[in-house]
C-alpha angles and dihedrals in degrees: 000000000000123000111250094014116215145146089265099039087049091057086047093059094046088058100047091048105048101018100254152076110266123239089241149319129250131189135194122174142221126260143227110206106216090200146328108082125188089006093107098079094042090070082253140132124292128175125196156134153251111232129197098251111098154177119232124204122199104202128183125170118256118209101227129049101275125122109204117182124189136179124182080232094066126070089224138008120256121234140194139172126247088225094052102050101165122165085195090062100048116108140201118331090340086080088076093053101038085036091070097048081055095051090043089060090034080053086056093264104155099232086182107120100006112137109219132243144238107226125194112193130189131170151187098191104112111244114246092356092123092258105111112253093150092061096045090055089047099048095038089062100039084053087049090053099038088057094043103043089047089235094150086206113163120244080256096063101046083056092070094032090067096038087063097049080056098044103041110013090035092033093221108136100221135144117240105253084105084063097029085058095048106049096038100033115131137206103273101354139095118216121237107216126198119186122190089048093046089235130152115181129184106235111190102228096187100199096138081050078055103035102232133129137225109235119202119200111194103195089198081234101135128207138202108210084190090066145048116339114022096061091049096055087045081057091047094059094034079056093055097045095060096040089057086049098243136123090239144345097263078076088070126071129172097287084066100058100089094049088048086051092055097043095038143069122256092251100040090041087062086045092062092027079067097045099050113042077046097077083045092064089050099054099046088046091061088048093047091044088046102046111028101012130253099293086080103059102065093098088058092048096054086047089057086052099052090042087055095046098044111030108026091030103218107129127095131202095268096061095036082053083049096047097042087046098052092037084052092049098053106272110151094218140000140177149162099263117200138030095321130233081096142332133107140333125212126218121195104212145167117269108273096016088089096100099042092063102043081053086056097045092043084058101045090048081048093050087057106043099255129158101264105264125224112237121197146161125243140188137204102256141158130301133228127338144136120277105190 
């Protein structure tokens, strides 16, 4: 979007953009779920993290009743109408921004004499890589308008705020951890989500006490959540739900599993089989963080890889070549991390071997006629805040 994105940079573009100095500037970042996929929506365990890639929004009042959103990315800004606030009209990316307007009026806030808002956004959060940049988009803007509107909504509230924009103005069917993550995210820590219980809490994940590094692989394979897979995998486990006679899988644990396996099909048993003996990694992951450091929970993390490969089906041959290589280069742990059908992996790796392994995975992409990945660190960092 801009070149060196910032704060600053991000102001600077606003004004260049619309002729004057913005109100403010808010950021949210993206996040890295260190495990616990597809949970979300079956009111399970999730665990991840803020990272330090994020999306700014320059925001300055209008005074009439006009929303105009526009990113360095895109050939011309988008524009609605408060009055004519239309899932079905949004296009493109500006459904994440106009969505959460939507959801904030859908939510009972009282939209009637609210002036509207120019709105400049930038980004260094990669697009379809499984990072949420979707939800840092999302939350940065509902924080900017919840400032500048004077709202006093809680950062609960915003959560769901923001789920909603994605669910019924985006038309993906998630859960809300990427939002959870991103509005509640903390310097050096993961946060551990439950959901059914609405609960956030800090997690310390120690790997700089470790030194060891958090390696992102972005495969370049891009996904779309509002389309094919993904809401077949959320019916699956809706299917199974209500075949094992329970209001969600959450309801389930590995006990369960023989009697799911006589009452299932094949496909929608693995489903569930993923599902539940998910929450189970994550919990176990927190436990194992918590009490012997993160050099003990590889072997859960590549658990959660192989459960997602095998038995929810969601990997492709880009992320299970990301994931072999870095396992077969050191790395203590490594997994597919987001939705699936693309996306990044994560490797969990010793300070200064970073490279090295990035070098390794880029050859063997290369070896099999990949697109080249783009391979980065990440740390757990804070969520989202206002900048200026």
């Amino acid at each position: 979007m801009i070149d060196i994105p910032s704060a600053e940079s991000t102001a600077r573009a606003f004004e260049d953009r619309f002729g004057r100095r913005p109100d403010g500037v808010w950021s949210a970042p993206g996040r890295v779920n260190l495990i616990g996929e597809h949970t979300d929506y079956n009111d399970g365990l999730v665990f991840p993290f803020a990272i330090e890639r994020r999306t700014w929004a320059a925001v300055a009042g209008r005074d009439d009743r006009l929303l105009t959103v526009h990113s360095g990315a895109m050939p011309e800004p988008a524009q609605v109408s408060l009055d004519a606030l239309d899932p079905a009209d949004f296009d493109g990316w500006s459904a994440y921004v106009f969505g959460v307007v939507w959801a904030m009026r859908e939510k009972g806030v009282d939209l009637a004499g609210r002036t509207g808002f120019d709105i400049m956004l930038a980004s260094d959060v990669p697009l379809g890589a499984g990072l949420s940049s979707s939800a840092a988009i999302e939350c940065a803007v509902a924080l900017a308008l919840n400032d500048e509107w004077d709202l006093g909504l809680t950062r609960r509230e915003l959560i769901y705020i923001c789920q909603l924009a994605e669910n019924g103005a985006v038309g993906a069917p998630t859960g809300n951890m990427d939002q959870t993550a991103s509005l509640m995210g903390r310097d050096g820590h993961g946060v551990l989500i439950d959901v059914r219980a609405e609960t956030a809490d800090p997690v310390a994940l120690h790997f700089a006490d470790e030194d060891l590094e958090l390696l992102v692989i972005d495969t370049r394979v891009h996904h779309e959540h509002a389309t094919g897979g993904y809401g077949e995998r959320r019916a699956s486990c809706e299917l199974g739900a209500q075949l094992m006679g329970v209001g969600s899988l959450r309801d389930l644990d590995e006990a369960d599993l023989p009697r799911a396996a006589e009452l299932l099909d094949d496909v929608t048993y693995r489903r569930v089989r993923h599902v539940v003996t998910e929450n189970a990694r994550v919990a176990r992951t927190a436990e194992v963080v918590a009490a012997d450091g993160p050099r003990a929970i590889g072997d859960l993390l590549v658990a959660s890889h192989a459960s997602m490969r095998d038995d929810f089906e969601i990997s492709v041959a880009e992320l299970d070549l990301a994931v072999e290589t870095a396992l077969a280069q050191g790395a203590i742990g490594a997994r597919m991390t987001g939705g699936g059908f693309g996306g990044a992996a994560i490797a969990l790796v010793d300070r200064g071997r970073a490279d090295l392994v990035g070098e390794a995975i880029e050859a063997a992409f290369a070896s099999s006629g990949f697109t080249a990945p783009i391979v980065f660190t990440v740390n757990p960092s804070d969520g989202a805040r206002r900048d200026v």
